[in-house]
C-alpha positions, -999 to +999 in steps of 0.1 A: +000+000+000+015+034-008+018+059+016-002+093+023+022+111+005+028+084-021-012+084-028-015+122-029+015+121-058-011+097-077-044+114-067-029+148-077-020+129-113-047+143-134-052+174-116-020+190-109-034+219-088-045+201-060-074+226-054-109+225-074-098+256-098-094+252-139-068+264-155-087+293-168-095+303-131-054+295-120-045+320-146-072+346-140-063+344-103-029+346-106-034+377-136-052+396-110-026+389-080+012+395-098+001+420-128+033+437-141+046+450-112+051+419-087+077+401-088+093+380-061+068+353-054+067+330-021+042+296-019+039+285+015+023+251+009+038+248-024+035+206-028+052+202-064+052+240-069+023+239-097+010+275-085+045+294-091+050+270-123+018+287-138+028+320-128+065+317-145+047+308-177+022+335-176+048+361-159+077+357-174+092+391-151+083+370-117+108+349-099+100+329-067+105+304-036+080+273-026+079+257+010+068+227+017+070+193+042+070+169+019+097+156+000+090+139-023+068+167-037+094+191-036+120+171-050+097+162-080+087+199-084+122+207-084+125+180-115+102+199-136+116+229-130+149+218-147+130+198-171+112+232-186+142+254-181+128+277-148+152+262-123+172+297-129+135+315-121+125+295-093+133+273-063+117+246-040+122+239-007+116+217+019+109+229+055+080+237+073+061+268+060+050+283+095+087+290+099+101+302+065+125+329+069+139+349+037+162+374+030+139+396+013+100+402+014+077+388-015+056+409-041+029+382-039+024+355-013+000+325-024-011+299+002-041+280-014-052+244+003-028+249+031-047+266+062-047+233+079-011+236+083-018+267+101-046+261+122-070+278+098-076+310+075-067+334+098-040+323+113-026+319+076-032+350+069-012+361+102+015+343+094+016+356+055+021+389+069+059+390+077+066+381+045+052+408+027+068+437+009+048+468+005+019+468-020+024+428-020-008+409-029-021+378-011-038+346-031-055+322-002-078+292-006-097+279+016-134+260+024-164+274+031-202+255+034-221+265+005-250+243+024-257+237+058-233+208+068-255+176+073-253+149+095-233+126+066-205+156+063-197+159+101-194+117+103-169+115+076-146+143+100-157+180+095-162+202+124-193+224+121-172+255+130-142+242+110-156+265+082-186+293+079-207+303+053-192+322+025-206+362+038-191+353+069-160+338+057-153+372+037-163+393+066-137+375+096-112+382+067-119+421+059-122+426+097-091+411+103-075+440+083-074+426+045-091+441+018-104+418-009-095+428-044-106+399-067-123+366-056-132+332-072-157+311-061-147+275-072-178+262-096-202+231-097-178+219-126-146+227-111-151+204-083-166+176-099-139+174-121-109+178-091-128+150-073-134+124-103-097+133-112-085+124-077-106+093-073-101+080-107-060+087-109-055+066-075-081+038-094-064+037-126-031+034-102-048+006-084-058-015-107-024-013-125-008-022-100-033-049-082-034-025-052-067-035-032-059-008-006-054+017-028-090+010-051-107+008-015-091+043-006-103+058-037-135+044-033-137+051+001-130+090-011-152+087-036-181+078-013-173+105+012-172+133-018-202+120-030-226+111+000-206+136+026-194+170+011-207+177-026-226+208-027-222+215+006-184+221+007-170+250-010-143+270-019-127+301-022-101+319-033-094+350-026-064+377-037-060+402-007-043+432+000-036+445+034-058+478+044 
């Protein structure tokens, strides 16, 4: 059976930014967050570094660093980089992103999927704020219930105050001193493609390699998508300046 990290690698197959966003919205996102003027770029949360690898393709002025635990991810990220010739433009590294320390401040921080690792959205965004050089943009992702969470979503591990609705989600952020300057509300289709990709990556995986543990996990994710969080889970991401 492979590993947590080992079965993210495969879930993430298909769907390289491991967040229910299309390319079109990645690139409108990250349009609205670096322009022409930002430059340095930090990803706190970077896995292979997909975020900053759309931004060097679409920005060819930025440059920028990616933090993250895991390894394997990094060191993979790092591969591509040489592979497409931006290992000059950009760098991965592994350590833990709560603690990142760098020489100069970034133009545009991104942290999208990764509030777990920092015990939620706001305390991201508290800990984005050191790294910022003046005028800097932030791009965050996080969840938000769309519907009232039911009985099935709380069984499968959600907290009912683990996330609010998306007015309220907006406010705790703008009172908390950040002013909101584009948004993207992940669609219908967005997420039913990220979660059939995820599910049907680790399956393909499985059955090529006669994994039962891995089929049962992707059915077993499957299920919980399905009969726990769709339409009631959803997401945001927002591109935030300080006020």
């Amino acid at each position: 059976m492979v590993d947590r990290q080992q079965l993210s690698a495969i879930a993430h197959t298909w769907h390289p930014i491991a967040a229910p966003l299309s390319d079109a919205s990645v690139a409108r996102v990250l349009a609205r967050a670096i322009g022409p003027r930002r430059t340095r770029l930090l990803d706190l949360g970077c896995a292979t570094g997909e975020w900053l690898v759309r931004a060097a393709a679409a920005h060819p002025h930025t440059t920028g660093i990616g933090v993250d635990l895991d390894e394997g991810a990094v060191a993979r990220g790092n591969a591509s980089l040489t592979a497409t010739g931006l290992s000059d433009r950009f760098e991965l590294r592994v350590g833990d992103a709560r603690e990142v320390a760098l020489d100069q401040p970034s133009d545009c921080v991104l942290s999208v999927g990764a509030a777990h690792a920092f015990g939620g959205l706001l305390p991201t965004l508290d800990a984005v704020r050191r790294h910022l050089a003046p005028g800097a943009a932030v791009v965050i992702g996080d969840g938000f219930w769309a519907a009232e969470p039911t009985d099935a979503t709380l069984a499968i591990g959600f907290e009912r105050d683990e996330f609010a609705d998306l007015a309220t989600t907006v406010e705790r952020v703008t009172d908390a001193g950040w002013a909101p300057v584009y948004g993207h509300v992940s669609t219908a289709e967005e997420w039913d493609d990220y979660e059939w990709s995820w599910s049907g990556a680790v399956t393909e995986w499985a059955l090529d390699n006669d994994d039962a543990e891995a089929r049962d996990a992707a059915s077993r994710h499957r299920g919980q998508w399905l009969r726990g969080y769709r339409d009631v889970l959803g997401f945001v991401t927002l591109v935030l300046r300080r006020a």
